[in-house]
C-alpha positions in Angstrom: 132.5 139.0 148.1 136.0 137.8 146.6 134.7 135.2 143.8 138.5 134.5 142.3 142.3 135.8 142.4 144.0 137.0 139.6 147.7 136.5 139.7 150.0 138.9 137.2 153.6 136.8 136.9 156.3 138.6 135.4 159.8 137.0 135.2 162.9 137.6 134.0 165.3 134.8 133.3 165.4 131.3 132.5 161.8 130.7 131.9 161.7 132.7 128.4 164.0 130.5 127.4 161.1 127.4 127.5 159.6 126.4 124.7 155.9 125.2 123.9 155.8 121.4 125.5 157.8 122.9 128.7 155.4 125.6 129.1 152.5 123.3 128.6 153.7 120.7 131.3 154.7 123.8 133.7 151.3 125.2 133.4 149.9 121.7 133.7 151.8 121.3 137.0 150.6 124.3 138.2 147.3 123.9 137.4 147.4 120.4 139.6 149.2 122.0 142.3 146.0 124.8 142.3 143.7 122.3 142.7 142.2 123.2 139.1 140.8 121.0 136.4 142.4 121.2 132.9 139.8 121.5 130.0 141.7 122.5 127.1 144.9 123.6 126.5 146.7 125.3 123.3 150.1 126.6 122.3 151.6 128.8 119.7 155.8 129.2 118.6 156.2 132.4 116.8 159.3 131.6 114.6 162.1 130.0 115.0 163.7 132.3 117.3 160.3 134.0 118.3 158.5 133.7 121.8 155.6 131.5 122.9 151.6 131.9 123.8 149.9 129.3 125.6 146.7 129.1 127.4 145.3 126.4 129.7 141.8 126.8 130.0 140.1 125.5 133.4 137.0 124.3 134.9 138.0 127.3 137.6 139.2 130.2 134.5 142.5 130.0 132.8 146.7 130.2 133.2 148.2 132.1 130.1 151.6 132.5 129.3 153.3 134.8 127.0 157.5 134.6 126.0 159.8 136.9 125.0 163.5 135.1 124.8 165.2 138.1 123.1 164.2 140.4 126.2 164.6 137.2 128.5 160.6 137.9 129.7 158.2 135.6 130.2 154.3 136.9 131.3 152.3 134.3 133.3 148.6 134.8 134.3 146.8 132.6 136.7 142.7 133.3 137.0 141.2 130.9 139.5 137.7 130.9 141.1 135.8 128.7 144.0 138.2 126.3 145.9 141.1 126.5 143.7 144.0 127.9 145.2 146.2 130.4 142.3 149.1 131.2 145.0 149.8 127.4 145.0 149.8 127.6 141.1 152.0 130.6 141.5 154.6 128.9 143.4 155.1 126.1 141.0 156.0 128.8 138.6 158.2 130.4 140.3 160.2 127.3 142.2 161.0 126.1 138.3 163.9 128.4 138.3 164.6 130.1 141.6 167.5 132.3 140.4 165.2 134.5 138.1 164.1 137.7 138.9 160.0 137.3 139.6 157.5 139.6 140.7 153.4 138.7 141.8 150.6 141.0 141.9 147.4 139.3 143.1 144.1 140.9 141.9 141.1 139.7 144.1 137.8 139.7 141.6 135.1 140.9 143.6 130.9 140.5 143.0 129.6 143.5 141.1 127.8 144.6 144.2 131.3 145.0 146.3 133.4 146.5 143.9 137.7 145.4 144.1 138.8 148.6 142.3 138.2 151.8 142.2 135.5 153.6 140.4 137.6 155.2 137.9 139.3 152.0 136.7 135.8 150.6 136.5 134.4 153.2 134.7 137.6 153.2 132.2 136.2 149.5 131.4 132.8 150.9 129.3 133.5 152.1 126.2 130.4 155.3 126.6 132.8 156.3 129.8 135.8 156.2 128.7 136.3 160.0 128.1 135.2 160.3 131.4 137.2 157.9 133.3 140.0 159.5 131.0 139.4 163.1 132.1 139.1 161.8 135.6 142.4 160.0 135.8 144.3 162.6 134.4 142.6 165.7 135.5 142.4 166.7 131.8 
């Protein structure tokens, strides 16, 4: 049973150029346009000519964003559960500045009973199975 999407955002151009209240009003946007409720929301500038981290947590999970101007990167991440809808969010994101270069990988998160990934990516999440998810992945 699919209980939320996870949405990895990665963009290249003019959005790493944003800085901490246009990030919070884009993620606010995008929040709305998901159908999510804001709860809190908190920003960070790291120097003057240094990248941004903001979080928006929601009723429904969270949107994080993460800059890099000098590289021209910016990370978004959109978790939404129950009736919200992330791709909406996702859209918003993306339609702020069509000419950059963005790519989407959705993540469904599934019940424990109905695993969404495989065992060995799983397994690489306990600590005590680490070495063994290790060995597992790379046959060593």
């Amino acid at each position: 049973m699919i209980l939320g999407q996870h949405l990895l955002i990665e963009c290249h151009g003019q959005h790493a150029s944003l800085n901490s209240a246009e990030l919070a009003a884009l993620l606010r946007e995008a929040a709305a346009a998901g159908g999510a409720t804001v709860l809190f929301q908190h920003f960070h500038k790291f120097g003057e000519q240094g990248g941004v981290t903001g979080v928006l947590i929601l009723a429904e999970s969270h949107i994080t964003v993460h800059t890099w101007p000098e590289y021209d990167y910016a990370a978004f991440d959109i978790f939404m559960c129950g009736e919200a809808r992330p791709k909406d969010a996702a859209a918003v994101i993306s339609a702020r500045f069509p000419a950059a270069n963005i790519e989407i990988k959705l993540v469904d998160r599934a019940s424990p009973a109905q695993p969404a990934v495989p065992t060995a990516h799983r397994l690489a999440a306990h600590p005590q199975d680490l070495a063994a998810a290790t060995t597992h992945l790379t046959g060593t």
